[in-house]
C-alpha positions as CSV (number, residue, x, y, z in Angstrom):
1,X,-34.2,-7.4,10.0
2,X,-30.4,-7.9,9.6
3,X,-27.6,-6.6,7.7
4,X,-25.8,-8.5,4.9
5,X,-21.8,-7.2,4.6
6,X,-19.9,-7.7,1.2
7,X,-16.0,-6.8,1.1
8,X,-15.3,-5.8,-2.7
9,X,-12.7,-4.1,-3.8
10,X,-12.2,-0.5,-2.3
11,X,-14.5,-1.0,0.1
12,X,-17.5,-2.3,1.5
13,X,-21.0,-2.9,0.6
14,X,-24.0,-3.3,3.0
15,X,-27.3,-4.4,2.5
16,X,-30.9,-4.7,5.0
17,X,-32.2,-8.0,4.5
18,X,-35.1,-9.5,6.1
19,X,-35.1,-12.5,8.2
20,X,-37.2,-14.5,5.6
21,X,-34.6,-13.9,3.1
22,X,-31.9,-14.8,4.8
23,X,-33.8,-18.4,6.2
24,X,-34.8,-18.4,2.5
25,X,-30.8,-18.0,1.2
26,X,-29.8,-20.5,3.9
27,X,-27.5,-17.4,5.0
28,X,-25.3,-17.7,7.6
29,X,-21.7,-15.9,8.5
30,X,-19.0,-16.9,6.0
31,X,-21.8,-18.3,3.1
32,X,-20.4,-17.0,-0.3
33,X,-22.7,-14.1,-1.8
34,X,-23.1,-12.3,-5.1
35,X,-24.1,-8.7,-4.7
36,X,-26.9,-7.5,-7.6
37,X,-27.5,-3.8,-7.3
38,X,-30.6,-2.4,-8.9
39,X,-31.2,1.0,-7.5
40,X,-33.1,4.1,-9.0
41,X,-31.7,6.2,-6.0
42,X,-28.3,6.1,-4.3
43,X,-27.8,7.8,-0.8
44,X,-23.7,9.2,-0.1
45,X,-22.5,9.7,3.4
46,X,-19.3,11.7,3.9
47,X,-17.0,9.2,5.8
């Protein structure tokens, strides 16, 4: 497993990603994403 970090305005998003996907994506630090959220749950933290 590894972690996938966006910057977006106000803050931060953070994603778990598998090491298939990211081979899959051809990920690698600095490769331009697009962040799709489809969620029927969301989970807050206090920060």
């Amino acid at each position: 497993m590894g972690s996938v970090r966006r910057t977006v305005e106000g803050g931060e998003l953070s994603s778990a990603i598998t090491r298939n996907a990211a081979e899959d994506l051809t990920l690698s630090p600095g490769t331009p994403v697009v962040a799709l959220i489809k969620a029927t749950a969301v989970s807050l933290a206090t920060a």
